[in-house]
C-alpha positions, 0 to 999 in steps of 0.5 A: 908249069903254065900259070892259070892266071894267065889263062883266065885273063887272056880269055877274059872277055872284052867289055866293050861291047857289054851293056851297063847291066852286063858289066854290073853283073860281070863285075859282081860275078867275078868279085863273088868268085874271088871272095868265094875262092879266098873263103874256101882257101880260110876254110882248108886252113882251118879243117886242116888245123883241125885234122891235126888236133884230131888224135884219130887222123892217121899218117895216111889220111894226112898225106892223102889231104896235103896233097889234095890241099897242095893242088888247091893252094897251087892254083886258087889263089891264081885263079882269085886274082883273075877273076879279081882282075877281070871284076876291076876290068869290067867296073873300069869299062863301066866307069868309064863309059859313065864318063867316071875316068879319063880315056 
């Protein structure tokens, strides 16, 4: 199985050419998205812990649920840590254009 990490950061954009601004925004951007991702994959912990506190939660709807939880376990947090990577990325362009960090 190919890795989405890897996906996302190969076409992660080159900052370089971005305007201070942009590289604010894009650093913002990215952050929110990885904080978003981690937020959602607390929040299946706890409706799943909930589901299995639950007496009317048949065998069926559990299944169904696990597999749909797998596919999101599989590959969010991958995807929080390239959108994680490209955040630091477009903060160090921006720090570094600023004269923050050594070329």
């Amino acid at each position: 199985m190919r890795d989405i990490y890897h996906q996302l950061v190969k076409h992660a954009p080159d900052f370089k050419n971005h305007s201070d601004d942009d590289l604010v925004d894009s650093s913002d951007v990215y952050g929110e998205g990885a904080l978003a991702i981690t937020s959602v994959l607390t929040l299946i912990g706890n409706l799943t812990l909930d589901a299995v506190q639950s007496e009317g939660y048949s065998d069926e709807d559990a299944r169904r649920d696990l597999v749909l939880l797998g596919d999101a376990l599989r590959h969010l947090p991958r995807m929080a840590q390239a959108l994680e990577q490209t955040s630091v990325t477009a903060d160090y362009v921006l720090r570094k254009r600023r004269g923050e960090v050594q070329p």
